[in-house]
Each structure stands twice: as C-alpha cells, then as structure tokens.
C-alpha positions, 0 to 999 in steps of 0.5 A: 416414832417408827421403827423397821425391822425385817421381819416385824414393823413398829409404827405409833400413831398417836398413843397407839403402837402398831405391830405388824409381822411382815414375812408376807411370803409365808403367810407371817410364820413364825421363825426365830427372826419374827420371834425376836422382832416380836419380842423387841417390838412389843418391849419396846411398846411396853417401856414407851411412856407415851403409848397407852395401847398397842395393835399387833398385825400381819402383813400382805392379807394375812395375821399368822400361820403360826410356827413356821415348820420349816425352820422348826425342821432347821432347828430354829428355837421360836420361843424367847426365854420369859416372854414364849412362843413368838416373844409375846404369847407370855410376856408381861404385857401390861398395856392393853393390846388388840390382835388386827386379824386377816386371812389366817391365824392359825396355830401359834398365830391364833395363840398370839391373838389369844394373849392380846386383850381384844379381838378384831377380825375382817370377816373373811379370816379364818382360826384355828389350832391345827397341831394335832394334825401335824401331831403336835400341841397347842401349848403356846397358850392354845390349850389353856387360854382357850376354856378361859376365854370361851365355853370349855366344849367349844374351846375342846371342839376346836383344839381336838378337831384342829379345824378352821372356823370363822370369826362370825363362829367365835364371836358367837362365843364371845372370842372376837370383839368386832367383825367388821368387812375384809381389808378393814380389820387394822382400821376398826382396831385402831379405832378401838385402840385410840378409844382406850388410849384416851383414857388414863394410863395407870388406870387402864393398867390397873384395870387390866391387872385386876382382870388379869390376876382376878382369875386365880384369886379365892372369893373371900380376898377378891376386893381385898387385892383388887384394892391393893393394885387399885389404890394407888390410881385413886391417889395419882395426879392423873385422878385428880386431873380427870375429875378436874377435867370433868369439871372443866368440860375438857379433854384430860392431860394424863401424866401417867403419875 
C-alpha cells in the first residue's frame, strides 16, 4: 500500500507505515496542507488492520522545523480539531510509532517526535523549542511532554534557553532510543519498527495503553485498571496462537482478535 500526498507521503512496508513530511524546501514546516496530510496519514495508519507500527519522517535531510511562521503571519490554522498541532501532537494514536529524526526538529517539530513512543536520531541532528525567542510557547506538547519524559531541570533548561542541543545530549537523559550515523536514522527506525511489528497486535495496544494511562492513575487502583485493559489480551485467539506457536518453534499468525 503506498499513498502520495503533496506534502506528507504514505508508504507501508511490511506491517510498518512510513510517514514522511515532504516539504523539503522548508525544512518540513508546518502549514496547514502538511497539518492536514499528517492527520489523514496517521488516521489512516491507525484504521489499517495490517500495520502494527508506524514511522514518521522528514524528507530532503531534514525532520521538522516546526510551525511555519510565514503561513502562521497568513493566517493559516496548523492544529486539527481533536487531533493538535500538525494533526498528530494529540491524536489518539494507539499503535506504536517512532519519530526517524535528521537534520532539525525544532519547535513544533520536536514536539511531534515527543508524541511518537520512540526515538531515532542520525547523530548529527539537532532539537530544540526555540519559541521563546520568537516570544512564543511550546504548547504543542513542549512544555508538558518534556518533564515527563526527561529529568524536569534538563526539560526546563531547554524550554526556557530555547537552544539546540544534540541527540547524544538527549539520549544521555533518556529521550532518544538510538543514535546511530547521519543518513542512517529511517533504516535503524524501521528496523525497530519491524521488531515490534512481529509481536501481537492487540497486545502491543494494550501495553501501550497501560503505559500511557498509568501516569494519571492513584497507586492503590494501578493493577486494578491495568487488568481491566489487560484482560481481554489474555482471552484473544492471538494469545492462544502465540503460545501454540511457542510450542510449535514457529513464527505466530496474528489476527488482532
């Protein structure tokens, strides 16, 4: 299945979808045409049955430079009602995805990889929220994603100098999954994302629901509601199947039921 867009393309390889942002001549920012192709492509991933795990990327060296500030003066809204910032920074994405990061992210562009599960990043890429000094917020998920996934000073450090740091920097703080050699980012992605593809469909969502929701929830009801959205994976015909096929020394034919 391959799909093409202006502006974001849609290829699936396997049981992975690959998302790429192809506005290369401005450094994959953010106008309102990439914000709706986000949002289409992403949906569009979520509602295919055989995709287990999905990839967003930027073309022509480059991940995202975030809003593009020139269609912000035009006017041009970026965020898609119930899904934010670019069409993806709060969609209900219930499949695993991975950011592939080159070049820049920056700004909205460093959020959307915020809202992916994991992290690939070519080691010459550089993030960062620069909104501030431009006098604006990081409120695509910047300014709340960020403590949560990294010690809160570092996170503060970055959102309040708005510098560039490395990959190397972040993934000393936990952010980043691998670095892994400039130019090399989308194939070191895939190849996680078709190391979680392999596994159970409804489990993968499950888990990453938990891990999700969990944050929120009080100490004394955390296995309680775990249960609750575990449950039904214990029961599925694809539990059955990948014990049987544990038991068989083969590899298991999910049905995501």
């Amino acid at each position: 299945m391959n799909t093409t867009a202006s502006v974001v393309t849609l290829r699936i390889e396997d049981a992975v979808a690959i998302v790429t942002i192809n506005r290369p001549e401005a450094r994959n920012a953010v106008d309102r045409a990439v914000a709706e192709g986000l949002a289409h492509a992403t949906e569009a991933v979520e509602n295919e049955p055989g995709v287990r795990a999905g990839i967003v990327t930027g073309a022509g060296g480059h991940f995202c430079a975030g809003m593009d500030l020139k269609a912000f003066l035009r006017g041009e809204v970026v965020r898609i009602p119930g899904r934010g910032f670019a069409g993806i920074t709060q969609a209900p994405l219930a499949k695993p995805w991975i950011a592939a990061v080159e070049g820049y992210a920056l700004g909205g562009g460093f959020e959307i990889a915020l809202a992916c599960d994991l992290i690939v990043a070519g080691d010459d890429a550089r993030f960062g929220l620069p909104e501030v000094k431009r006098g604006l917020v990081a409120n695509a998920g910047g300014l709340v994603r960020l403590p949560r996934q990294m010690p809160r000073r570092i996170a503060s450090e970055l959102v309040l100098t708005g510098e560039l740091v490395t990959p190397a920097w972040l993934a000393s703080h936990g952010l980043i999954n691998r670095v892994v050699a400039s130019g090399t980012a989308l194939d070191a992605a895939l190849a996680l994302a078709k190391q979680i593809a392999a596994n159970g469909p409804l489990a993968l969502k499950a888990s990453k629901r938990v891990m999700q929701d969990s944050a929120d929830w009080s100490s004394d009801e955390l296995f309680e509601r775990q249960n609750l959205i575990t449950a039904p994976v214990f029961a599925s015909a694809d539990a059955r199947e990948g014990a049987t096929a544990f038991a068989e020394k083969r590899t298991p034919n999910w049905r995501g039921e």
